[in-house]
C-alpha positions as CSV (number, residue, x, y, z in Angstrom):
1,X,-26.5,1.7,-161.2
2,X,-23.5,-0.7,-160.3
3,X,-20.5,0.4,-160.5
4,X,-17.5,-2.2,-160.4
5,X,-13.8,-2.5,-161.6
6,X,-13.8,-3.7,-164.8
7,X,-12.5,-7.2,-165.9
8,X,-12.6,-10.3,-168.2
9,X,-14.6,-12.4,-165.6
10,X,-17.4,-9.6,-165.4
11,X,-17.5,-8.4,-169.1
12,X,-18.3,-11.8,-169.6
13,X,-21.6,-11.7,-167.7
14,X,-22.4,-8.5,-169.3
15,X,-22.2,-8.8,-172.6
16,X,-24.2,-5.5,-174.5
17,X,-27.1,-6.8,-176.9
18,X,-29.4,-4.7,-179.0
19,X,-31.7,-3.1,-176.3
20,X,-28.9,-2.6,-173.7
21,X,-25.8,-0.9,-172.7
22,X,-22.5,-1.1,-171.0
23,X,-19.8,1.7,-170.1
24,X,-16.3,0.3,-169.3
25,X,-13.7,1.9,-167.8
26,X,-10.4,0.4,-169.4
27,X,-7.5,0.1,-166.8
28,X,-3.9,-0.7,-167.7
29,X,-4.3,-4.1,-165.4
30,X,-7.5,-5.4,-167.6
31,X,-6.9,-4.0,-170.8
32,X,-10.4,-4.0,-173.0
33,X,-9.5,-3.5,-176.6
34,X,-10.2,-6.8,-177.6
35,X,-13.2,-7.2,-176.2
36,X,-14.6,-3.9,-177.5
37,X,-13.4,-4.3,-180.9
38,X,-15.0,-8.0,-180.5
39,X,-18.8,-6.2,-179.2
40,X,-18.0,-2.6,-181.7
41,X,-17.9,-0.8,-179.0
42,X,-18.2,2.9,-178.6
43,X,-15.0,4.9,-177.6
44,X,-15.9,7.8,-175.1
45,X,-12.2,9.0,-175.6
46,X,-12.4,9.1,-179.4
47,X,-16.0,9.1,-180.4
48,X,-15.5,5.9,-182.4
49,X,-16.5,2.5,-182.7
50,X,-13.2,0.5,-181.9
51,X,-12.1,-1.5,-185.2
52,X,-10.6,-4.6,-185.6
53,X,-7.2,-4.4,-187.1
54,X,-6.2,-8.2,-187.2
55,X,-5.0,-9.5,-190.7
56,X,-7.6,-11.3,-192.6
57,X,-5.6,-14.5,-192.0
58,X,-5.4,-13.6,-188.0
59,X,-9.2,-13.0,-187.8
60,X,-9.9,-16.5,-190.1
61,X,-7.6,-18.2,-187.6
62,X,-9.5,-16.7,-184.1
63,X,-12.9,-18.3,-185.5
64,X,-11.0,-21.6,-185.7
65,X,-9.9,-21.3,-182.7
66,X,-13.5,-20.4,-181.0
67,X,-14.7,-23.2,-182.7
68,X,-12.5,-25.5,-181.4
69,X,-13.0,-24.5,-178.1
70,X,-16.5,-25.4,-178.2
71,X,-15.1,-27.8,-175.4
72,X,-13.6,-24.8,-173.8
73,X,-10.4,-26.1,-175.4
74,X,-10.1,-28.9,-172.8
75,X,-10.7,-32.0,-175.0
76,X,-7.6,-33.7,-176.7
77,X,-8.8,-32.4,-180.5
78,X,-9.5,-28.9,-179.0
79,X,-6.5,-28.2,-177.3
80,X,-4.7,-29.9,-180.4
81,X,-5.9,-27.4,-183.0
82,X,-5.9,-24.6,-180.4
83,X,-2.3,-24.7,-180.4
84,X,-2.1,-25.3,-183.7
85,X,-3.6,-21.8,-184.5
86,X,-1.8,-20.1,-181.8
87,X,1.7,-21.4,-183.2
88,X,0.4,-19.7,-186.7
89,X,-0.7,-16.5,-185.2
90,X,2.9,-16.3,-183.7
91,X,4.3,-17.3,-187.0
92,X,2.4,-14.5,-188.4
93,X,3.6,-12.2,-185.7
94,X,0.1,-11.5,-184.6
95,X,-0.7,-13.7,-181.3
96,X,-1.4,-10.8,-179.3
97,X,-2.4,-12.5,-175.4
98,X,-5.0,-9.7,-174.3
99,X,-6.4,-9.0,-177.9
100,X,-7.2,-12.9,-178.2
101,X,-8.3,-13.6,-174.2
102,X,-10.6,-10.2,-174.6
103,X,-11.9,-11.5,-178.1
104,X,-12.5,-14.1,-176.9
105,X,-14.3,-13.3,-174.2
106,X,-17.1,-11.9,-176.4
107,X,-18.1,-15.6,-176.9
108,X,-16.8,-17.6,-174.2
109,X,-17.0,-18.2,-170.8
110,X,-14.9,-16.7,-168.6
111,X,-13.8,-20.3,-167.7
112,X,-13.1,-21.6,-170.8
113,X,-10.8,-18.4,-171.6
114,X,-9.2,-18.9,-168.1
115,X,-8.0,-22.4,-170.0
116,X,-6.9,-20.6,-172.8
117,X,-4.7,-18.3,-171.1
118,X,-2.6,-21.6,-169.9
119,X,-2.1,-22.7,-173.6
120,X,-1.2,-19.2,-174.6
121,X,1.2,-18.8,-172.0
122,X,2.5,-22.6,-173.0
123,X,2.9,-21.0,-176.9
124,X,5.0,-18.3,-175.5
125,X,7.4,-20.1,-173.2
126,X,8.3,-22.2,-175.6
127,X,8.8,-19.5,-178.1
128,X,10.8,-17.8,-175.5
129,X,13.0,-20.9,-174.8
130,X,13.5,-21.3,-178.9
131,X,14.6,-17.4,-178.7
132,X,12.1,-15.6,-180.9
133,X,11.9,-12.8,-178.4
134,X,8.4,-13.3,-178.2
């Protein structure tokens, strides 16, 4: 058995399927809650399947966005309506940059969520500069 530091880059080469399994070890520096509430993971800590709490709107708007990254958000119409959900998800007060990157994960490449950190990050500046204290 292999034993290696978790992160986004490798839990996206081992996704868990039906016949297989996969023990994380969260660490503050790669936090994994997305990404296990993404797979329904198992909690060792709390002997539960970790949930997804996301409003029904936030969770309607992350499958837009996955599906508009089918480019890996890099085409002009992808990154468009990218940042048109991320602007609602901050509207909503629920763009949440490692639950999104780590749910995302679950059905990306680690690539393509690499370039959706970048428009993240973009969505926050300019929230920052606007003063919404995000």
């Amino acid at each position: 058995m292999e034993r290696l530091h978790p992160s986004y880059k490798l839990l996206s080469q081992a996704l868990p399927n039906a016949s297989s399994y996969l023990v994380a070890v969260e660490f503050p520096t790669d936090p994994l809650r997305g990404w296990a509430s993404a797979v329904g993971a198992a909690s060792l800590k709390t002997v539960s399947t970790m949930t997804d709490d996301r409003s029904a709107r936030a969770r309607a708007i992350y499958k837009e966005i996955e599906f508009n990254g089918n480019n890996s958000w890099a085409d002009r119409p992808g990154k468009r309506d990218a940042l048109t959900g991320l602007r609602s998800l901050q509207a909503l007060g629920e763009l949440d940059k490692e639950l999104i990157l780590a749910h995302t994960l679950s059905r990306n490449s680690f690539i393509a969520v690499g370039l959706l950190e970048k428009l993240i990050d973009e969505i926050v500046k300019a929230g920052k500069l606007a003063g919404d204290g995000l």
